[in-house]
C-alpha positions in Angstrom: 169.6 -67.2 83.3 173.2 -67.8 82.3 175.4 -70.9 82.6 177.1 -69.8 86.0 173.8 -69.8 87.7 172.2 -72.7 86.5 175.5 -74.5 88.1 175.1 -72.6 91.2 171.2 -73.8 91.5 171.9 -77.0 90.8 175.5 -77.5 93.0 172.8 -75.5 95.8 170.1 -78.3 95.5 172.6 -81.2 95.8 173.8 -79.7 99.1 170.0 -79.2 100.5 169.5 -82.5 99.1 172.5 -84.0 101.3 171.8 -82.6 104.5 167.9 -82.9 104.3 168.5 -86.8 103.5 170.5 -86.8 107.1 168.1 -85.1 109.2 165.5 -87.1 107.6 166.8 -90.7 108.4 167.5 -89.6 112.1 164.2 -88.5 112.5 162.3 -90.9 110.7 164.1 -93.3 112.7 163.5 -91.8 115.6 159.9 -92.1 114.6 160.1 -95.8 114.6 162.1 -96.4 117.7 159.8 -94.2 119.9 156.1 -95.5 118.2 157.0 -98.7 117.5 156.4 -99.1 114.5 158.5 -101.6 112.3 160.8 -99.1 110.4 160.4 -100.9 107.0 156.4 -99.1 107.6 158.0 -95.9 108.4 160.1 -96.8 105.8 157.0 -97.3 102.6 154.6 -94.5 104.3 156.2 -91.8 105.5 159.4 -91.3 104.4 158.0 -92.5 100.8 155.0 -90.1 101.0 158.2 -86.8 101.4 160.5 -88.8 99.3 158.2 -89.3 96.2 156.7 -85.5 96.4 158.9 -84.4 93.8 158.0 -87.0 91.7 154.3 -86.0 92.3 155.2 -82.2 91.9 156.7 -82.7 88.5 154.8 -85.1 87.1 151.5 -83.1 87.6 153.1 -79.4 86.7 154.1 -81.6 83.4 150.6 -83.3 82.9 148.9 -79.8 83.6 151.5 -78.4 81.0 150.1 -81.1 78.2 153.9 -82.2 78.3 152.2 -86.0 78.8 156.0 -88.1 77.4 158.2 -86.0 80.9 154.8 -86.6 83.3 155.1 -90.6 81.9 158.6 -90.6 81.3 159.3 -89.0 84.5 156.8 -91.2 87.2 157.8 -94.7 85.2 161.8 -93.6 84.8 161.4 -93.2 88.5 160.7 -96.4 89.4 163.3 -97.8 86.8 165.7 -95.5 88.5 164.9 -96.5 92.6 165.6 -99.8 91.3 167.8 -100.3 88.6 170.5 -97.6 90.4 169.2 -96.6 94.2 168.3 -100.2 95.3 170.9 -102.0 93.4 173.2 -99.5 95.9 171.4 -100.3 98.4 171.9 -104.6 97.8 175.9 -103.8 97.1 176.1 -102.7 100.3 173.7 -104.1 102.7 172.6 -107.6 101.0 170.9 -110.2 103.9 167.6 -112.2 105.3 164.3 -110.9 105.2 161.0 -112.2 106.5 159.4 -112.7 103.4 156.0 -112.5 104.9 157.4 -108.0 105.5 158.0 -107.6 102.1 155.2 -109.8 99.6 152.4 -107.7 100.1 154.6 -104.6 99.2 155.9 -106.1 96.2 153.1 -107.6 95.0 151.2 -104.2 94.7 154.3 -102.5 93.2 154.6 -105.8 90.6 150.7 -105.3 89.8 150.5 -101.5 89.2 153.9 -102.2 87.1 152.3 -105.1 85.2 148.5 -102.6 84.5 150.8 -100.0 83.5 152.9 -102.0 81.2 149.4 -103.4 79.7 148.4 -99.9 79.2 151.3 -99.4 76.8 150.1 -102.3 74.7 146.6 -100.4 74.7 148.7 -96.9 73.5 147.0 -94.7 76.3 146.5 -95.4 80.4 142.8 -95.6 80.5 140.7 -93.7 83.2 139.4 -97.2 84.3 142.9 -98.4 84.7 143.5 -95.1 86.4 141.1 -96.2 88.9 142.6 -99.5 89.2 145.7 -98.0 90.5 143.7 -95.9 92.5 142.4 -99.4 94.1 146.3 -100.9 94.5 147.2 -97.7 96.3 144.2 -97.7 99.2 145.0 -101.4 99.5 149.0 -99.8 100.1 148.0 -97.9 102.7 145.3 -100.3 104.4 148.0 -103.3 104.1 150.7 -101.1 106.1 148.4 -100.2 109.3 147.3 -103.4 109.6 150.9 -104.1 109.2 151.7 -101.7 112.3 148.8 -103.2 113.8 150.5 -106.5 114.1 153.2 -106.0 115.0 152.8 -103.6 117.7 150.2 -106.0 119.0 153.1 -109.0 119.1 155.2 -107.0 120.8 153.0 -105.8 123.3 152.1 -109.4 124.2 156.2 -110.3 124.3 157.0 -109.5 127.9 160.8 -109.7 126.4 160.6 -106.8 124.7 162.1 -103.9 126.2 159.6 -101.5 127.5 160.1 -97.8 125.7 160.7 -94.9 127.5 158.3 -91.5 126.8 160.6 -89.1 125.1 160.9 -85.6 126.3 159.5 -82.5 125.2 163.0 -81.3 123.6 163.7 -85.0 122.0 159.9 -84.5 120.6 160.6 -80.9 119.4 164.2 -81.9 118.0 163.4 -84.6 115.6 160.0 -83.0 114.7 161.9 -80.0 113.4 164.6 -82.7 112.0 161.9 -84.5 110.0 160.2 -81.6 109.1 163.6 -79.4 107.3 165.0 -82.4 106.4 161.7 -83.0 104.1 162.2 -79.2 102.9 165.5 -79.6 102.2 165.3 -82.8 99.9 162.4 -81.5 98.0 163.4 -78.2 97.5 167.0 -79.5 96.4 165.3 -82.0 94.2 163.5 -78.9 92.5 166.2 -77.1 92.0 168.2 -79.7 91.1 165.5 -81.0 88.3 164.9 -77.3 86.8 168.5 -76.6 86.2 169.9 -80.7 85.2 166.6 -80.1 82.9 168.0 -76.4 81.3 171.3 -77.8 81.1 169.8 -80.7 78.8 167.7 -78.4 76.6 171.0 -76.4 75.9 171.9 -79.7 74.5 168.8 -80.2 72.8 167.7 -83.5 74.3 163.8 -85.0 73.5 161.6 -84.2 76.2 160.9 -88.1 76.8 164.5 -88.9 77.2 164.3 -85.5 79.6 161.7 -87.3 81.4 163.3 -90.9 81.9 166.9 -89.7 82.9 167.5 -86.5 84.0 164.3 -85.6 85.9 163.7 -89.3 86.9 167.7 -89.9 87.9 166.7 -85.8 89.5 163.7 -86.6 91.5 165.0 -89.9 92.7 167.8 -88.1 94.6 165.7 -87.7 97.8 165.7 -91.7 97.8 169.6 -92.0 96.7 169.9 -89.9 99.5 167.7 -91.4 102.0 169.1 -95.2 100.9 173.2 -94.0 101.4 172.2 -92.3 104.5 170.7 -95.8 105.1 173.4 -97.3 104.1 175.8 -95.8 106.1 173.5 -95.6 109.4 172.9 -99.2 109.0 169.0 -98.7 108.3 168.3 -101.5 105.4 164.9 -102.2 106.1 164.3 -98.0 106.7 166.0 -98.3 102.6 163.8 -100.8 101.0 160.8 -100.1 102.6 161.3 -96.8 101.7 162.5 -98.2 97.8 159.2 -100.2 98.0 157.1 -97.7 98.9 157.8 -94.7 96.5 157.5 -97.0 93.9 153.9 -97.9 94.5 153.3 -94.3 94.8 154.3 -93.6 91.9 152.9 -96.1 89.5 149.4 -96.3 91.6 149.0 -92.2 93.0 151.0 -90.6 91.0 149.7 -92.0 87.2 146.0 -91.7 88.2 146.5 -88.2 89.4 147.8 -87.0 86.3 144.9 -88.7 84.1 142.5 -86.6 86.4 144.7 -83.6 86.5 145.0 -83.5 82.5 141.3 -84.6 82.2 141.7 -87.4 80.0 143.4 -91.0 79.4 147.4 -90.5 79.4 148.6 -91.1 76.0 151.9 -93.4 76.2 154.2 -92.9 73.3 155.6 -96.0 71.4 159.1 -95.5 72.8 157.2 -95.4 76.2 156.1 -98.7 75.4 158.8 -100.3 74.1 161.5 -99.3 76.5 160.3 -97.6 79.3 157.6 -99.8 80.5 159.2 -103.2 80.0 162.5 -101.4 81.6 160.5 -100.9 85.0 159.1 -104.3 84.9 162.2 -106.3 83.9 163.9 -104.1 87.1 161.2 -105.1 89.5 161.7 -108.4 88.6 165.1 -108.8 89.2 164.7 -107.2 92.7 162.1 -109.0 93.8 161.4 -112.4 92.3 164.4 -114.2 93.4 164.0 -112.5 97.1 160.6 -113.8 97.7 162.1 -116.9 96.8 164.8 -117.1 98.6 164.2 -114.7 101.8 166.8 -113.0 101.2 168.4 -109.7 99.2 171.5 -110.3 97.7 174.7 -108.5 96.6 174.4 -110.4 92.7 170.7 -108.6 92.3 172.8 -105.7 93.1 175.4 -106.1 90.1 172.8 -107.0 87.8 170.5 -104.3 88.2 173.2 -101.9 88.1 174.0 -103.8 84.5 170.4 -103.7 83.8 169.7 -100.3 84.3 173.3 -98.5 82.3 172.5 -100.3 79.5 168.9 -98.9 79.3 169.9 -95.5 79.6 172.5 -96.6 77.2 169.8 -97.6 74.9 167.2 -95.1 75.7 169.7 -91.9 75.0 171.4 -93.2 72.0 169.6 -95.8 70.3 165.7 -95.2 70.7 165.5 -91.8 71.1 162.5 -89.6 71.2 
């Protein structure tokens, strides 16, 4: 395939990605208006389940591949990359209060399978017990959010204040099922098509697989939640953007690790850079973002500015001083 259409491909899946990230924020808060569900649920469940398929769909074509350094690189750069550069956006823009009671159980799960994962560098390899330890922190995920939804559905339905919603129509149903449903096509086939060509383009270069993994594919397959946060963003949805931020994290370090330890059929090897740069580079992140929130209710614009700070300088580091 020649340079022109490589450019094409990849100019083609930033456009599905765009539009699939609109109709995917109307609908998924459409979803949330109509259910009642708390959007920063519909946020970490659904919209993280579409969002973090690329992710999943790399990292386990890579793992299948035996190319272990892009399957690592690509989950953990991920998580360093909806931090570090989609959530610090998202603080810039749309710092405030939070009830801290929303967001600790998320954050604490995506804190732990960050910390096991980190450990697992230390040990050279993630282990197939740790693999199953992740396994754990993602069920708990999912059983925290319904109960979640549970009870908070359950206050409302007690609050006579609360308005009382009106059943949508058979078009409105049919509308923002169909949104929700391209919208999800559009940002994962854009992110395919945007990772496949960004990744040729950097192998004309002659870039290391690893640094492949942790930038270009990670930055790549983060887009749908770039795109789902500025949509956010500009549709004034911040709790639809974190929870979403929160959620695709956990999936990646606590589905989307363990599935490519069973998918390869063995402990995943983590390479020395992995564990020197990578892994404490997704944990330092984290921390920044969370800690001082949970401590002080609120997400603000300074997390924003230092993560951004945080996360140039590692790619800084990672392309031009660590290496392969």
């Amino acid at each position: 395939m020649n340079l022109a259409a490589i450019l094409f491909l990849f100019v083609l899946g930033v456009i599905l990605i765009v539009k699939g990230g609109d109709f995917f924020v109307d609908a998924s808060s459409w979803i949330a208006t109509v259910s009642g569900i708390p959007k920063l649920i519909i946020g970490a469940t659904i919209v993280s389940l579409a969002t973090t398929m690329p992710e999943m769909l790399v990292s386990m074509m890579a793992a299948l591949q035996g190319k272990v350094d892009m399957s690592i690189g690509n989950a953990v750069g991920s998580v360093t990359a909806n931090i570090g550069l989609i959530m610090a956006i998202s603080l810039l823009f749309m710092p405030g209060a939070i009830r801290r009671m929303d967001y600790l159980p998320k954050a604490a799960l995506m804190m732990t399978a960050a910390l096991i994962i980190v450990i697992g560098g230390f040990q050279g390899q993630v282990s197939i017990p740790m693999s199953i330890i992740l396994l754990v922190v993602f069920v708990v995920f999912i059983f925290e959010n319904i109960h979640s939804a549970k009870r908070t559905m359950a206050a409302e339905s007690l609050d006579n204040s609360s308005p009382k919603r009106s059943l949508p129509s058979r078009n409105e149903i049919f509308v923002n099922l169909a949104k929700f449903v391209l919208g999800a096509v559009g940002i994962v086939a854009g992110a395919d098509l945007l990772v496949d060509n960004g990744s040729e383009l950097a192998r004309i270069v002659g870039v290391s697989e690893r640094i492949i993994g942790v930038t270009i594919v990670a930055i790549g397959t983060s887009l749908p939640e770039l795109v789902t946060t500025i949509t956010a963003v500009a549709k004034k949805q911040s709790s639809l953007s974190v929870g979403n931020i929160l959620g695709a994290n956990i999936l990646d370090l606590s589905l989307i690790m363990p599935l490519c330890a069973v998918v390869s059929r063995k402990p995943l090897p983590i390479a020395q850079a992995s564990a020197l740069a990578d892994l404490p580079a997704c944990l330092l992140v984290g921390a920044i973002a969370i800690v001082p929130a949970m401590i002080t209710s609120k997400f603000s614009r300074w997390q924003g500015v230092v993560l951004l700070a945080v996360y140039i300088a590692y790619v800084v580091i990672t392309c031009f001083f660590i290496g392969a």
